[in-house]
DOMAR-205897 format. One line per 10 residues: number of its first residue (from 1); their letters; for each residue x, y, z of N, C-alpha, C, O, CB. Coordinates in nm, 3 decimals. Glycine has a CB too. Example, Ala and Ser with C-alpha at 12.3 -4.5 7.8 and 13.67 -1.06 7.14 Angstrom:
// DOMAR-205897
1 = as = 1.319:-0.569:0.780:1.230:-0.450:0.780:1.320:-0.330:0.780:1.424:-0.332:0.846:1.131:-0.447:0.905  1.285:-0.225:0.708:1.367:-0.106:0.714:1.290:0.003:0.787:1.341:0.114:0.804:1.408:-0.060:0.572
***
This chain:
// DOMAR-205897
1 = xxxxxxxxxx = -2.240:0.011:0.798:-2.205:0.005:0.937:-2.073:-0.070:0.947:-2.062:-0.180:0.892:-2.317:-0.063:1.021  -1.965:-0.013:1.020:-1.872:-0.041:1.028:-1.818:-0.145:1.178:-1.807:-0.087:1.286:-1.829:0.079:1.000  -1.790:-0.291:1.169:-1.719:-0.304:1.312:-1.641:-0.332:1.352:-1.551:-0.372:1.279:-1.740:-0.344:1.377  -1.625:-0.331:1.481:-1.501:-0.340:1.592:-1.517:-0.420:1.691:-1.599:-0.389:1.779:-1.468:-0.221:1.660  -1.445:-0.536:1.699:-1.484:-0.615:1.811:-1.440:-0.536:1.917:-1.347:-0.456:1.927:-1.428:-0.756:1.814  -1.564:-0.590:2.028:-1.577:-0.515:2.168:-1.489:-0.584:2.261:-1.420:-0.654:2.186:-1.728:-0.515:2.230  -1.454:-0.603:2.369:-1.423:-0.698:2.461:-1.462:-0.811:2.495:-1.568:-0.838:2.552:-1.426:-0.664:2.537  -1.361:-0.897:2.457:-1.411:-1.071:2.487:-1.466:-1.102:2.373:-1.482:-1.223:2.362:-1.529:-1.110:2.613  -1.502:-1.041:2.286:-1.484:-1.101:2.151:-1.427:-1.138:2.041:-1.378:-1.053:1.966:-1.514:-1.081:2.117  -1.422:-1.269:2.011:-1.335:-1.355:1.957:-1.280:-1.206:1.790:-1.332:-1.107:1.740:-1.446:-1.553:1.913
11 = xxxxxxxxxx = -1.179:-1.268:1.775:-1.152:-1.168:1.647:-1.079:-1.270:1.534:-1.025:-1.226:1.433:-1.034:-1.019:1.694  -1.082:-1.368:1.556:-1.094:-1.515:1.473:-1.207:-1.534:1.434:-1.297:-1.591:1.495:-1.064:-1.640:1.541  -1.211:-1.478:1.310:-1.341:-1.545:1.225:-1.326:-1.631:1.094:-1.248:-1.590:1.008:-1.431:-1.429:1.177  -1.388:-1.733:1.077:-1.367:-1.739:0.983:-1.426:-1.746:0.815:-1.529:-1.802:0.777:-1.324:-1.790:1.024  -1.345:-1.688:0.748:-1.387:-1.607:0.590:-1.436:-1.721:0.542:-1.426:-1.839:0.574:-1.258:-1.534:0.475  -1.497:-1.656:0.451:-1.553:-1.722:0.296:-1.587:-1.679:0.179:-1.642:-1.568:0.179:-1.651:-1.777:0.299  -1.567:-1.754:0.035:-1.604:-1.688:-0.090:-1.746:-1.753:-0.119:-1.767:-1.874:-0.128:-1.490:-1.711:-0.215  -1.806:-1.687:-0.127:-1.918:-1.705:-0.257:-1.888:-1.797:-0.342:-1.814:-1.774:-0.437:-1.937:-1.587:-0.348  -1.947:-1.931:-0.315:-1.956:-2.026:-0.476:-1.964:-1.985:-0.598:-1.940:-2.059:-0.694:-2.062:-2.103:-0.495  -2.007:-1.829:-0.610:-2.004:-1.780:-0.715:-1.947:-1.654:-0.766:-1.986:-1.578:-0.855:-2.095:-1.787:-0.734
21 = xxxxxxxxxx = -1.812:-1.651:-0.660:-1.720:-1.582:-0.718:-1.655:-1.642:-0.846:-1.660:-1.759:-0.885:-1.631:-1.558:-0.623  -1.575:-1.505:-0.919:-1.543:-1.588:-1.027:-1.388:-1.616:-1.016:-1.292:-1.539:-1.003:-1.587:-1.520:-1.166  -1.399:-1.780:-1.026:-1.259:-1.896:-1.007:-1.124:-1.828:-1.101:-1.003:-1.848:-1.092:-1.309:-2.090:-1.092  -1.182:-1.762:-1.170:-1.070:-1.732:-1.289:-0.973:-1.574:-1.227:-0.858:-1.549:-1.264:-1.181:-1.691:-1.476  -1.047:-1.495:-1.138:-0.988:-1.413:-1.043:-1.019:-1.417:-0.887:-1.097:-1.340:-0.833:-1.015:-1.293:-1.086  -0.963:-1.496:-0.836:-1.030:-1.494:-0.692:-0.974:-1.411:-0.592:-0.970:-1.430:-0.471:-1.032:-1.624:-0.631  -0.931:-1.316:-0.660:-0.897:-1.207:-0.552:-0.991:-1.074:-0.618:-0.946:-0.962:-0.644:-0.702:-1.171:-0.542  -1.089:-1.106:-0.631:-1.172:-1.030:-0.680:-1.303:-1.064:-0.649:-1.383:-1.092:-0.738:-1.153:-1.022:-0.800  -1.340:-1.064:-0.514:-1.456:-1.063:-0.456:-1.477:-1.040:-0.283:-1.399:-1.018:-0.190:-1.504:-1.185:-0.501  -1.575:-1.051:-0.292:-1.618:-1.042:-0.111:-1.585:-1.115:-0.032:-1.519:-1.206:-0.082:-1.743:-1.052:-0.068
31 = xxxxxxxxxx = -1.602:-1.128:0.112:-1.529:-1.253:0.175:-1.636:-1.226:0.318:-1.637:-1.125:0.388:-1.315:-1.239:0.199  -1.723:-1.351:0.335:-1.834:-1.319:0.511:-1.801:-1.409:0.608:-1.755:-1.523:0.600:-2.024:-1.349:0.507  -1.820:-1.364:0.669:-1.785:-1.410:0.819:-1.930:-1.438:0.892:-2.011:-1.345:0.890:-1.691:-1.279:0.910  -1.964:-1.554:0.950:-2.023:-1.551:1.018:-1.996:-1.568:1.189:-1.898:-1.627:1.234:-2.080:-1.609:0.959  -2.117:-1.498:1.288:-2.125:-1.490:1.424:-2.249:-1.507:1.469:-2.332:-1.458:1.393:-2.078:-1.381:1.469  -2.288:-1.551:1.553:-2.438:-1.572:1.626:-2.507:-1.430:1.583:-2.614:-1.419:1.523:-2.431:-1.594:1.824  -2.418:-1.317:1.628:-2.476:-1.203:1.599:-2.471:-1.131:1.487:-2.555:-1.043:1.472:-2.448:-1.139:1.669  -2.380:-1.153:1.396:-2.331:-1.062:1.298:-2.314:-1.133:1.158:-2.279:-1.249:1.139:-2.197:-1.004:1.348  -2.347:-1.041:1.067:-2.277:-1.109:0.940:-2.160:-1.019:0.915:-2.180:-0.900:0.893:-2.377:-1.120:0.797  -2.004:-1.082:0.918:-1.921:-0.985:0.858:-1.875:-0.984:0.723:-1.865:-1.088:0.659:-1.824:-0.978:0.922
41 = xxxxxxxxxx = -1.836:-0.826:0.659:-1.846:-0.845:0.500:-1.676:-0.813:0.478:-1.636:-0.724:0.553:-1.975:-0.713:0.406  -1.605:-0.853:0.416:-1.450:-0.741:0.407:-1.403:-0.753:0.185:-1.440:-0.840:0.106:-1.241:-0.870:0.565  -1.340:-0.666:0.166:-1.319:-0.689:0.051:-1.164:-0.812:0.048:-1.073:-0.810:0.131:-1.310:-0.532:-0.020  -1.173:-0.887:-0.045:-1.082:-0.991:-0.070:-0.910:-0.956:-0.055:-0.816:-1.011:0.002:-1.119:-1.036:-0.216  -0.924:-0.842:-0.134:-0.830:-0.773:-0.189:-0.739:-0.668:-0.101:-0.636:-0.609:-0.132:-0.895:-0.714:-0.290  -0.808:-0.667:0.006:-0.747:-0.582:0.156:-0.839:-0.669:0.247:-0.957:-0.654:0.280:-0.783:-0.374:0.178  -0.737:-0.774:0.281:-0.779:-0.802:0.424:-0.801:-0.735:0.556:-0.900:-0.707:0.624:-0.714:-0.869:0.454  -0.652:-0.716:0.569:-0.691:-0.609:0.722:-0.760:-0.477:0.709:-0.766:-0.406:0.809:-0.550:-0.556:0.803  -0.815:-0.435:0.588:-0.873:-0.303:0.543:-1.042:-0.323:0.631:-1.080:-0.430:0.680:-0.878:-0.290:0.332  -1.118:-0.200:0.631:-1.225:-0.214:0.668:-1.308:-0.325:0.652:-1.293:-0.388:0.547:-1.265:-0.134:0.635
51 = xxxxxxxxxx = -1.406:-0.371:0.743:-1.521:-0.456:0.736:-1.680:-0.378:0.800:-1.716:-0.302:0.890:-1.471:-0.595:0.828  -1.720:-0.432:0.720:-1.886:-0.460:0.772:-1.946:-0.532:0.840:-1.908:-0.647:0.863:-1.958:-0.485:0.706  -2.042:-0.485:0.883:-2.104:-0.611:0.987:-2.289:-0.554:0.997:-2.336:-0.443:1.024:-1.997:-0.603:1.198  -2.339:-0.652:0.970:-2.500:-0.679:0.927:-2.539:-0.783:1.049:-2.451:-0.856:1.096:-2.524:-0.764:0.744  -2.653:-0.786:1.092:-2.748:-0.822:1.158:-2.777:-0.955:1.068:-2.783:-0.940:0.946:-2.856:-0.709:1.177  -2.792:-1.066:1.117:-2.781:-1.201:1.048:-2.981:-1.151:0.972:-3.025:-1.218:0.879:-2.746:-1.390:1.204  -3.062:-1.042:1.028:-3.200:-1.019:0.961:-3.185:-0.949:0.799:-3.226:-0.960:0.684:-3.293:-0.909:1.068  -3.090:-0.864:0.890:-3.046:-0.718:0.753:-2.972:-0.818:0.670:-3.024:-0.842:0.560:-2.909:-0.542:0.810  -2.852:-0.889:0.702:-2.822:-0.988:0.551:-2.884:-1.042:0.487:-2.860:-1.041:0.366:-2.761:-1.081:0.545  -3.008:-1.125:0.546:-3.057:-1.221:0.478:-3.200:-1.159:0.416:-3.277:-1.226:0.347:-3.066:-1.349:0.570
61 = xxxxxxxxx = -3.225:-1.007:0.458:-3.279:-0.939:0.350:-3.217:-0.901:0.215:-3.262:-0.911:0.101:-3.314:-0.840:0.398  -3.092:-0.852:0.266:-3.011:-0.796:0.113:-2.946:-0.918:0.005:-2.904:-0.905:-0.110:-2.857:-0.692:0.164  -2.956:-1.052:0.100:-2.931:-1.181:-0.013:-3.055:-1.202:-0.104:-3.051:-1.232:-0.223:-2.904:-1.337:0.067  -3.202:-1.176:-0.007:-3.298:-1.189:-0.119:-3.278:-1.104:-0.213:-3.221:-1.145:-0.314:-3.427:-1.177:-0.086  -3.308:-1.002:-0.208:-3.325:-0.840:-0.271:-3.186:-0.866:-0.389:-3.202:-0.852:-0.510:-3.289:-0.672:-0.115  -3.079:-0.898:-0.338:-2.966:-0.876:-0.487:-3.001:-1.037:-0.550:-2.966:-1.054:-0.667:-2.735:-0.849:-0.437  -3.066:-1.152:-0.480:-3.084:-1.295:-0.592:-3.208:-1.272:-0.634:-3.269:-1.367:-0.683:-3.076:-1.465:-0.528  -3.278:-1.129:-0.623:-3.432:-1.131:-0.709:-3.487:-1.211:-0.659:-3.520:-1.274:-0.759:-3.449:-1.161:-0.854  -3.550:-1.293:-0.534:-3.614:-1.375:-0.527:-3.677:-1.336:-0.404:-3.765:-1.408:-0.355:-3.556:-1.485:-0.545
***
C-alpha cells in the first residue's frame, strides 16, 4: 500500500534506521517513519522515491513474523 499525505497532513516525518542495519553500508537499508496512524516504510537509497505506509497493527504483525517470535 502506497501513501500520500491527504490535506492538513504534516509531510515532516521523521526517519529512522534499524539498530540493525548494517554500519559498514548505511545506505543500504530501510528507513520508518512513525504517525499516530501510520507506519511509514521508504528505501534509504531513494528518498523522495516511493513509500509505504502500514497500520501501526499490520506493522507490528510483520515485526513479529520477520523476528520469528
Amino acid at each position: 500500500m502506497t501513501h500520500k499525505p491527504s490535506a492538513g497532513e504534516s509531510t515532516e516525518l521523521e526517519w529512522f534506521k534499524s539498530s540493525y542495519s548494517d554500519s559498514s553500508n548505511s545506505n543500504e537499508c530501510v528507513e520508518i517513519a512513525t504517525t499516530p496512524g501510520a507506519v511509514h516504510v521508504r528505501d534509504s537509497k531513494d528518498l523522495p522515491g516511493p513509500r509505504l505506509g502500514f497500520t501501526p497493527a499490520t506493522w507490528e504483525a510483520f515485526v513479529t513474523y520477520a523476528c520469528g517470535s
